[in-house]
Backbone bond lengths (Angstrom), bond angles and torsions (degrees), N, CA, C in turn:
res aa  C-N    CA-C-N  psi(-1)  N-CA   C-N-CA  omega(-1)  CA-C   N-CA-C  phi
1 X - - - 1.470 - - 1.521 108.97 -
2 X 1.095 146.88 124.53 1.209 164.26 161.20 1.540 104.71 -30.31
3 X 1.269 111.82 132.20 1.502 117.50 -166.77 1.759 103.84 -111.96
4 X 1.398 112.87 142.55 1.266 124.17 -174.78 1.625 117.94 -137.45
5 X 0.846 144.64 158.25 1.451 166.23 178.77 1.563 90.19 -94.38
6 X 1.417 134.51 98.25 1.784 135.43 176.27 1.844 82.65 -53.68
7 X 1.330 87.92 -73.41 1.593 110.49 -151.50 2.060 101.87 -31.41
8 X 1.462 85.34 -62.20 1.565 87.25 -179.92 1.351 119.59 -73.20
9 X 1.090 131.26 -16.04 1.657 125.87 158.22 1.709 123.66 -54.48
10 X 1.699 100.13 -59.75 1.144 87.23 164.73 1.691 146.77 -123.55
11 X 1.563 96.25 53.40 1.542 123.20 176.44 1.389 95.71 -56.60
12 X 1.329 138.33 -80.63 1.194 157.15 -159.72 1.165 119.88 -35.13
13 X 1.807 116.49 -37.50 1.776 135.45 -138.88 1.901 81.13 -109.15
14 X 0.853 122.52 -49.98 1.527 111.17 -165.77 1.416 142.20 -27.65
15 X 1.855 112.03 -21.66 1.234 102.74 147.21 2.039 127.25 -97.01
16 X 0.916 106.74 -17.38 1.946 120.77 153.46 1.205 98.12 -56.44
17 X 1.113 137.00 -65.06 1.624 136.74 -122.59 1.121 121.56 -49.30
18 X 1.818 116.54 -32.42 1.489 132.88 -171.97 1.661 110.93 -91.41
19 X 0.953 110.46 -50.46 1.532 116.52 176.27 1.686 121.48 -72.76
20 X 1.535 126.38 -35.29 0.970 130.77 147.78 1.400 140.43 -72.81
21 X 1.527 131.55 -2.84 1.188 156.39 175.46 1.441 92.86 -95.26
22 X 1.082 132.00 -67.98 1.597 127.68 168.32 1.342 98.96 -35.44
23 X 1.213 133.80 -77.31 1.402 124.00 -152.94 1.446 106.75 -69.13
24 X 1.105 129.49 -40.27 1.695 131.05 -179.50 1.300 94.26 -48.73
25 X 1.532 127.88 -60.70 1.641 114.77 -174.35 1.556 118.43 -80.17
26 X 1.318 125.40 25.19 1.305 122.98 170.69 1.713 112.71 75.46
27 X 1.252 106.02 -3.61 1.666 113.31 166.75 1.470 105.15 113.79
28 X 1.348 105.71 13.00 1.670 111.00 -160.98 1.900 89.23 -88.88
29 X 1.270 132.95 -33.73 1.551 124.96 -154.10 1.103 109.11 -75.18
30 X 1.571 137.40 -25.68 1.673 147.47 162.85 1.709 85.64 -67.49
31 X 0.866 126.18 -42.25 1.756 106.16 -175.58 1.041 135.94 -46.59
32 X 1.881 86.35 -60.60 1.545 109.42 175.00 1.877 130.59 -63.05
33 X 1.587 81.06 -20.47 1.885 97.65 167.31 1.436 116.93 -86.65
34 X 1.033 112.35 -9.14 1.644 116.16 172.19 1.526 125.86 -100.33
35 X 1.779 109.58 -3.36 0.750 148.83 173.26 1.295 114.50 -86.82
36 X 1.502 125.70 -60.05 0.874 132.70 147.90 1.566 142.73 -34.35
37 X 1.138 118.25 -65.60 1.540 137.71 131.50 1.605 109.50 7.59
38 X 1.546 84.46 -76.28 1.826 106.43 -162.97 2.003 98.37 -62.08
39 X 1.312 137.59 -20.99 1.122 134.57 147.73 1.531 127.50 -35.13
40 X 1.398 118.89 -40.61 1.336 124.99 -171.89 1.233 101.12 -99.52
41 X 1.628 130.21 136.96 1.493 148.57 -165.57 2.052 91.23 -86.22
42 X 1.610 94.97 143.42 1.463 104.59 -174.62 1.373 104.92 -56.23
43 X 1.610 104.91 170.49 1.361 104.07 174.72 1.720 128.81 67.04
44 X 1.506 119.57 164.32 1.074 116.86 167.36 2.087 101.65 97.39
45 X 1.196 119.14 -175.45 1.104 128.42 -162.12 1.696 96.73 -116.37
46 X 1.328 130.03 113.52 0.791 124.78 -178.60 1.962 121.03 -143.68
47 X 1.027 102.22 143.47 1.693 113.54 -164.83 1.525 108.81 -100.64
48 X 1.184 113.71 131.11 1.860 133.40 -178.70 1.633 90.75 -109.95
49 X 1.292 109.18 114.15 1.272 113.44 173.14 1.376 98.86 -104.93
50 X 1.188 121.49 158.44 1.751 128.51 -151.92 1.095 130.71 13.36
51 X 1.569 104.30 59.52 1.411 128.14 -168.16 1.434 97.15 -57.82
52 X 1.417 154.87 -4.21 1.106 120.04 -160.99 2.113 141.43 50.98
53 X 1.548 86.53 -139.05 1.112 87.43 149.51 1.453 156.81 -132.08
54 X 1.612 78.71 48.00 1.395 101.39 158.67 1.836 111.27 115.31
55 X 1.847 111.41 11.21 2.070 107.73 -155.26 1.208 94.70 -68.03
56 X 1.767 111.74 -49.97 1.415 119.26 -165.90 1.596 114.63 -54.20
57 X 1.441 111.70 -68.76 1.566 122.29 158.72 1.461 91.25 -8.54
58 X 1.728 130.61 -86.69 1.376 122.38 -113.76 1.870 95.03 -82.64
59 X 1.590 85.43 -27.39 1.741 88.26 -171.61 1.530 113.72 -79.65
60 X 1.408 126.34 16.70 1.663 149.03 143.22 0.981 142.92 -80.69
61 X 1.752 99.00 -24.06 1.432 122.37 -168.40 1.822 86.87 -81.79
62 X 1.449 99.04 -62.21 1.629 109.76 164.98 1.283 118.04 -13.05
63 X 1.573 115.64 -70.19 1.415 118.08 -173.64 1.679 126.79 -74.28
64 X 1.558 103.18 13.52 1.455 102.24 -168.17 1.623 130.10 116.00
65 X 1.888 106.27 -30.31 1.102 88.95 -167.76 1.427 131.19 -78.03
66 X 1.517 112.18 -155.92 1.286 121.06 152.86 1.585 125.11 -107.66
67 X 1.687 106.01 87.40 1.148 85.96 171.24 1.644 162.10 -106.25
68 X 1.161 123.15 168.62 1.162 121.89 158.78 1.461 146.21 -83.10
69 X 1.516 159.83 87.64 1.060 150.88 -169.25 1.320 138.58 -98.22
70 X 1.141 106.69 121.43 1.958 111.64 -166.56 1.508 114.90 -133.71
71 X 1.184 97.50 130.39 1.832 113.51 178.50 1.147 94.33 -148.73
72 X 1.711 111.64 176.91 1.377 104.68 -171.32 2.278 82.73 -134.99
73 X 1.023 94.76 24.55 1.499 107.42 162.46 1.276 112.43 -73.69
74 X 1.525 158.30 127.70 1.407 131.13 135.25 1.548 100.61 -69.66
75 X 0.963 147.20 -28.84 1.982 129.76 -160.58 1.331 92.37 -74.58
76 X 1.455 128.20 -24.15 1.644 122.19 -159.00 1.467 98.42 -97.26
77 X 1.514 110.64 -38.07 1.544 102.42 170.56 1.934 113.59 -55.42
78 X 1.479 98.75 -43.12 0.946 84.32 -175.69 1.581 134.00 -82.54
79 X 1.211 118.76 18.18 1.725 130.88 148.39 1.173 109.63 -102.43
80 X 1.525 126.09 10.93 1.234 105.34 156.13 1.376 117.27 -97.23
81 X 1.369 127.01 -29.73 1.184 146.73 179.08 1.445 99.67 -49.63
82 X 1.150 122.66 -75.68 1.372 128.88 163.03 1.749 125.88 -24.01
83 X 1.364 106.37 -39.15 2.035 127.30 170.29 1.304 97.62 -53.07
84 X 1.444 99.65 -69.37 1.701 135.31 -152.32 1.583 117.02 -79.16
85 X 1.232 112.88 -34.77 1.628 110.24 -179.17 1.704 91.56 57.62
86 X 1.373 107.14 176.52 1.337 124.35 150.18 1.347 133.60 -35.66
87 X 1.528 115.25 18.87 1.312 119.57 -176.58 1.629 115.38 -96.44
88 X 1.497 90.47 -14.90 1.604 92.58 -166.32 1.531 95.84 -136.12
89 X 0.949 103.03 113.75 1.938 115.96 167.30 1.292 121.09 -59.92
90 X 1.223 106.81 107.34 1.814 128.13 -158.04 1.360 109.60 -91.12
91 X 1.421 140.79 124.55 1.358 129.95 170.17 1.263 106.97 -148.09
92 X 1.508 95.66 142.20 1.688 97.46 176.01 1.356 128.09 -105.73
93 X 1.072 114.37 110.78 1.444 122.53 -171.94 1.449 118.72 -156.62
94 X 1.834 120.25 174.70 1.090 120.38 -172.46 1.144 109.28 -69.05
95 X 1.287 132.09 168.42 1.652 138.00 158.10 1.784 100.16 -93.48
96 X 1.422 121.34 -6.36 1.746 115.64 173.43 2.067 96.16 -92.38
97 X 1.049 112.43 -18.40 1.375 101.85 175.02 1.385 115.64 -149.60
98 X 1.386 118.03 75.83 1.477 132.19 171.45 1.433 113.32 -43.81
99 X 1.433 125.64 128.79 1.216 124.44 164.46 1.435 120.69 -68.38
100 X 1.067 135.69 50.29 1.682 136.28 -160.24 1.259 95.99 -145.75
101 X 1.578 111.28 137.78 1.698 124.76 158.11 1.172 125.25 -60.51
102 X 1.707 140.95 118.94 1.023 132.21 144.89 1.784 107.84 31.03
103 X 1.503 110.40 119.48 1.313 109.24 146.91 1.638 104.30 64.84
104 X 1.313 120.87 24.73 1.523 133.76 -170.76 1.799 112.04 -64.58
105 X 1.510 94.99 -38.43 1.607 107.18 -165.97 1.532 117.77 -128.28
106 X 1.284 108.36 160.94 1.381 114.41 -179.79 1.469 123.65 -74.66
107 X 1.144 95.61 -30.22 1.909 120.42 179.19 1.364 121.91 -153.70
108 X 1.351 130.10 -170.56 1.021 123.57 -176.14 1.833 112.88 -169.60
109 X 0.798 98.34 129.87 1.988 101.64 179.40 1.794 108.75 -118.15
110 X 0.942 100.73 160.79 1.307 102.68 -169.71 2.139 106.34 -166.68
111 X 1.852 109.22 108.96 1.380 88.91 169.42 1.495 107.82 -127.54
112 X 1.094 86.09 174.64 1.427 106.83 171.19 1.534 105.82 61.80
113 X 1.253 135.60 27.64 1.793 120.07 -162.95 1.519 107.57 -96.20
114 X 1.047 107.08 -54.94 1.540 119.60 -153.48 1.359 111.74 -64.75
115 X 0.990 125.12 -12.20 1.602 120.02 163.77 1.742 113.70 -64.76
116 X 1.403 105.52 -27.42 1.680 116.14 -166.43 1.159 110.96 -75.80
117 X 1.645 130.50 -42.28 1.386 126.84 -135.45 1.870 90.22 -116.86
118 X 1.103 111.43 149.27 1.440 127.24 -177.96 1.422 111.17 -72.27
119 X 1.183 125.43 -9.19 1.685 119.03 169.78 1.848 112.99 -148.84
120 X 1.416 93.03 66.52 1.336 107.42 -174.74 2.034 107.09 -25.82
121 X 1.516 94.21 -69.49 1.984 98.25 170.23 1.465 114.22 -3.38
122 X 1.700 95.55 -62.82 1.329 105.09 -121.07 1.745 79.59 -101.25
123 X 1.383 121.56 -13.80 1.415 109.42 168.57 1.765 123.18 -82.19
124 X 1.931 100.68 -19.05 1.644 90.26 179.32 1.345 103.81 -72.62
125 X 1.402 125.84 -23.10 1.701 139.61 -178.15 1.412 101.44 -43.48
126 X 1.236 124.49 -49.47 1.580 140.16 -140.01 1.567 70.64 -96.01
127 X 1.299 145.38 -57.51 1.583 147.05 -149.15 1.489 86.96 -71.56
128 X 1.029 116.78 -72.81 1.838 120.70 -164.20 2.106 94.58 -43.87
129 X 1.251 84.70 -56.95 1.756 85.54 -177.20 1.392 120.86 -11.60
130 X 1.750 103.78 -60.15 1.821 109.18 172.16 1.085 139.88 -110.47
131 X 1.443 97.01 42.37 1.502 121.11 177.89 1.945 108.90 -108.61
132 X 1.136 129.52 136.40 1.723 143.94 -164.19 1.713 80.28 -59.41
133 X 1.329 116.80 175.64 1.268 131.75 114.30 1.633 125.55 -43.30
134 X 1.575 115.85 124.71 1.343 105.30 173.45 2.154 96.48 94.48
135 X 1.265 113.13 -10.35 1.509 97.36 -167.94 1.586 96.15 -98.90
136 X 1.193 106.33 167.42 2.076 128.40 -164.80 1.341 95.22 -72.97
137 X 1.414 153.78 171.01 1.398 139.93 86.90 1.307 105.48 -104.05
138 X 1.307 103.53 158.88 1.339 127.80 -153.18 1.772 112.05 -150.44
139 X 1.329 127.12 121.94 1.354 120.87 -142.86 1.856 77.78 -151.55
140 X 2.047 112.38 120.07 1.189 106.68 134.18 1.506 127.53 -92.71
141 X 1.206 141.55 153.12 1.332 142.58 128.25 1.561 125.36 -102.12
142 X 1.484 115.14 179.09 1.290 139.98 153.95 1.543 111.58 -63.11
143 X 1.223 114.60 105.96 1.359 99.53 169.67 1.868 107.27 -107.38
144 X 1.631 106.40 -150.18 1.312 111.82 -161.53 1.578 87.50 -121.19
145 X 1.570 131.21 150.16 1.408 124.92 167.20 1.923 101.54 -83.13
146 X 1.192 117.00 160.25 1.326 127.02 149.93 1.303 130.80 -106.54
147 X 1.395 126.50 144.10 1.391 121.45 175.97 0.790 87.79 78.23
148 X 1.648 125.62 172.52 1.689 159.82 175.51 1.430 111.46 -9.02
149 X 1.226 105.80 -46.78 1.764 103.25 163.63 1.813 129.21 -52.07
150 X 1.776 111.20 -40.44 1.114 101.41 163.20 1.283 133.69 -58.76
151 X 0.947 148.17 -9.25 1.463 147.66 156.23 1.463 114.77 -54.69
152 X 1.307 95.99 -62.86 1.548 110.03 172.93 2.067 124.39 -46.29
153 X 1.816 90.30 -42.04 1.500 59.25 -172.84 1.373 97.09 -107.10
154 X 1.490 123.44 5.12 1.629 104.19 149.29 1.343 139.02 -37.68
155 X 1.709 114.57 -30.86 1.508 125.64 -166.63 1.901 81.93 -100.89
156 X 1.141 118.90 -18.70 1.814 79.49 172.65 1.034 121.49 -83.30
157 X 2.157 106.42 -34.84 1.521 97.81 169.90 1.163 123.98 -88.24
158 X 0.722 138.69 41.37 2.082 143.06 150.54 1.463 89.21 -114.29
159 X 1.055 151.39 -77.09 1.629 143.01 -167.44 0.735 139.05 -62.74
160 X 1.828 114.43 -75.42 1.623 120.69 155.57 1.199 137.81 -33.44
161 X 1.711 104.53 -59.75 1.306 96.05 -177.54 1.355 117.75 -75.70
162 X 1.185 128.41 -34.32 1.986 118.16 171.06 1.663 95.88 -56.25
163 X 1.139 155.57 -34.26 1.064 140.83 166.76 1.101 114.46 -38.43
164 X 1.778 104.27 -84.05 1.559 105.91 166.00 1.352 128.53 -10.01
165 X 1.715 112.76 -54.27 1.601 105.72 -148.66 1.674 84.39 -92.52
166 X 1.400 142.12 2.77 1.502 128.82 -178.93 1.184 89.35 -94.91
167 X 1.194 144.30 -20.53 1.215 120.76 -161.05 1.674 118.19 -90.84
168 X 1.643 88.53 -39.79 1.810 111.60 162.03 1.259 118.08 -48.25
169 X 1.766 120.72 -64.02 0.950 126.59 -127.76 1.396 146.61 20.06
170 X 1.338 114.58 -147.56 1.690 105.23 174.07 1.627 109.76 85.64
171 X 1.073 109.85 -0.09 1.599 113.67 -168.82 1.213 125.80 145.19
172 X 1.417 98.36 -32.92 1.723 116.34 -170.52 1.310 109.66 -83.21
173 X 1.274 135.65 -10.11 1.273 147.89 140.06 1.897 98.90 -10.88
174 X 1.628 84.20 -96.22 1.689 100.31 -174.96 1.303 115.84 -54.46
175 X 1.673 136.35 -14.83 1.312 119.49 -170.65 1.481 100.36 -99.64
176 X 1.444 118.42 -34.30 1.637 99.57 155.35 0.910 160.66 -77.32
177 X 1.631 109.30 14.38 1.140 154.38 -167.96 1.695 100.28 -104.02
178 X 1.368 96.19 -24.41 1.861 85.21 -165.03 1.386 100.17 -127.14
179 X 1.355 125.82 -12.79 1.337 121.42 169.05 1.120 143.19 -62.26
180 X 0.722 144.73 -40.45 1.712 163.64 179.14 1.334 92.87 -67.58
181 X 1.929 139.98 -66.55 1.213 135.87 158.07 1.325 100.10 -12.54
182 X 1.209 116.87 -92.88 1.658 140.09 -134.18 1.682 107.82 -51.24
183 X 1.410 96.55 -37.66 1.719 123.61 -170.27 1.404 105.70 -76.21
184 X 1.647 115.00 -34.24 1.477 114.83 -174.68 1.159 109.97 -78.45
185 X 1.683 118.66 -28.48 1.588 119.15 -136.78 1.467 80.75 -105.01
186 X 1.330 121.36 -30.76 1.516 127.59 178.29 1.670 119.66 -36.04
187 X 1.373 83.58 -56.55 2.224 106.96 -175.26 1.490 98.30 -65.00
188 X 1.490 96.46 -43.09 1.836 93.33 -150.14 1.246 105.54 -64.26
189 X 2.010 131.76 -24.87 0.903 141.54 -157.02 1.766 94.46 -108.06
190 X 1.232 128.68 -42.45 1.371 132.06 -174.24 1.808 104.78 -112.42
191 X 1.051 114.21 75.24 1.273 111.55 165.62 1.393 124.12 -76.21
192 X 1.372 134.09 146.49 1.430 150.85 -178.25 1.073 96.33 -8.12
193 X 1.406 135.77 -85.93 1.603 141.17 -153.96 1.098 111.89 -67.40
194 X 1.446 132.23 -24.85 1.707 134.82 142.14 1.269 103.81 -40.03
195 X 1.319 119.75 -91.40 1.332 128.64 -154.44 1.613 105.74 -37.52
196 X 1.507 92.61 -43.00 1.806 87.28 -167.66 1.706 111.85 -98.05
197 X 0.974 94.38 21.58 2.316 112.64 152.54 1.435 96.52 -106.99
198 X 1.100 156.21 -46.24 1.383 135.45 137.99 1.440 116.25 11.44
199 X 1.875 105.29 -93.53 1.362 96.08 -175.38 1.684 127.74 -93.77
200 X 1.489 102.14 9.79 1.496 89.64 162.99 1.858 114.69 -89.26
201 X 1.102 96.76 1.56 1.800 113.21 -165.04 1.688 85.55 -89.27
202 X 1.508 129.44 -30.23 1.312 136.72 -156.53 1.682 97.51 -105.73
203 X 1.392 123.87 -14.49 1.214 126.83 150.10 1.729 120.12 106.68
204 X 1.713 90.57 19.67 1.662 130.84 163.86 1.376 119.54 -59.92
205 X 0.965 133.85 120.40 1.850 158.34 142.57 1.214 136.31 -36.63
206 X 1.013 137.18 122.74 1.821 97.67 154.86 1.641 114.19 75.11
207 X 1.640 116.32 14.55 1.063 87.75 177.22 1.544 126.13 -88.15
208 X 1.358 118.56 -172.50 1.463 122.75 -166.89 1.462 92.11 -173.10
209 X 1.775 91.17 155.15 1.638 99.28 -167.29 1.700 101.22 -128.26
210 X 0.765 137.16 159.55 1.498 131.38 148.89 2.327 118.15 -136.97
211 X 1.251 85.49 121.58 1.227 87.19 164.28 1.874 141.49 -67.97
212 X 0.966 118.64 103.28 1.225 112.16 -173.91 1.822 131.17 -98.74
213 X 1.434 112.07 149.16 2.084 105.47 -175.20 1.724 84.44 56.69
214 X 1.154 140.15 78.59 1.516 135.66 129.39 1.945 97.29 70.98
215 X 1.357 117.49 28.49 0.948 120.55 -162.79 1.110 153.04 51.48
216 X 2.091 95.46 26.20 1.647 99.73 167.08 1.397 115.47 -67.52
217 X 1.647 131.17 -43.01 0.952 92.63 151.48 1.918 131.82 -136.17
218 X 1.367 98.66 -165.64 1.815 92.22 -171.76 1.690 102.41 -139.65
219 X 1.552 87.68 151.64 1.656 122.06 -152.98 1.789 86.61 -113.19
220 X 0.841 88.90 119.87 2.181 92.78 160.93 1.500 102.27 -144.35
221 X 1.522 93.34 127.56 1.471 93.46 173.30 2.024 108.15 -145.96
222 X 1.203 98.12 169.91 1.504 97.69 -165.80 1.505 112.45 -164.62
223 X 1.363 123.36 160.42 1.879 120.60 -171.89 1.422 106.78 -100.70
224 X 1.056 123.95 141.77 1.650 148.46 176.10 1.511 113.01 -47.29
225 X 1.341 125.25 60.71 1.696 102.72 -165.79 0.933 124.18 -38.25
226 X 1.439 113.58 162.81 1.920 120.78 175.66 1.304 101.64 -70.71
């Protein structure tokens, strides 16, 4: 899988990031986070791990909770800070070593990570870590389409999107340049029944997946055993 610097990839994108990330996926990536979202039960104290800048957070704040927000970005904190005001408790840190006690939160969301970090396992482990007994996690990624769709979005990511990111720039250069890689090499190496020994290995329930947009992307989520 093609190796990246998270932090330094996407320092740059944090004021673009929301409005052009929508449009690169055709309007589907606010979907798939609201989608996401709608996985975790209202209320309660709940943590956005690579919050960015700030969608997941706001679409929690929405439902009641209490939240928490963590990236290990400062440029991304800092458009979220700006979203969020004082509503949402901002911290910067790893998602491989959360500053939180055992059993910290009620739930937990988490996107886009697991392509980044060198021991995917061993980081949803660290996620379950500060989640109750009885609490949600909830995980988007990038997935791959099947059938008739793969063709299709092969030619955007080898074409389109490096198009896209020359034309933007500002950052988007390198992320369309490296995406489509990162996303393929991701599956081919962590397929489904991996991923999901992951979180029963991390001590997850109940999980369930749903594919979303023809399976660009996918939602897995699951309960915290006692």
């Amino acid at each position: 899988m093609p190796t990246v610097d998270a932090k330094e990839l996407f320092a740059p994108l944090g004021p673009t990031y929301d409005r052009v990330g929508a449009a690169l996926s055709f309007g589907q990536d606010p979907r798939w986070r609201r989608f996401l979202v709608s996985r975790i039960p209202p209320g309660g104290r709940a943590l956005d791990v690579a919050t960015g800048t700030g969608l997941v957070a706001a679409e929690l704040l929405a439902r009641g909770h209490d939240v928490t927000g963590v990236d290990q970005s400062t440029e991304m904190l800092t458009v979220a800070k700006r979203r969020l005001g004082r509503r949402v408790a901002l911290v910067e840190a790893s998602a491989d070593d959360l500053p939180f006690e055992d059993a910290s939160f009620d739930h937990l969301t988490v996107t886009y990570l697991l392509r980044y970090v060198p021991e995917p396992g061993a980081t949803v482990t660290e996620l379950a870590r500060v989640v109750r007994p009885g609490g949600v996690l909830a995980s988007l990624e990038f997935g791959v389409p099947d059938g008739l769709a793969r063709p299709l979005w092969e030619i955007y990511v080898r074409a389109g999107l490096p198009i896209a990111g020359r034309v933007l720039r500002h950052g988007w250069r390198e992320v369309g340049d490296f995406l489509g890689g990162s996303i393929r090499s991701f599956w081919a190496e962590n397929p489904l029944e991996r991923q999901l020994a992951w979180w029963r290995n991390a001590g997850v329930d109940e999980v369930q997946i749903r594919r979303l947009s023809l399976g660009g992307g996918v939602v897995i989520w699951g309960r915290r055993a006692g």
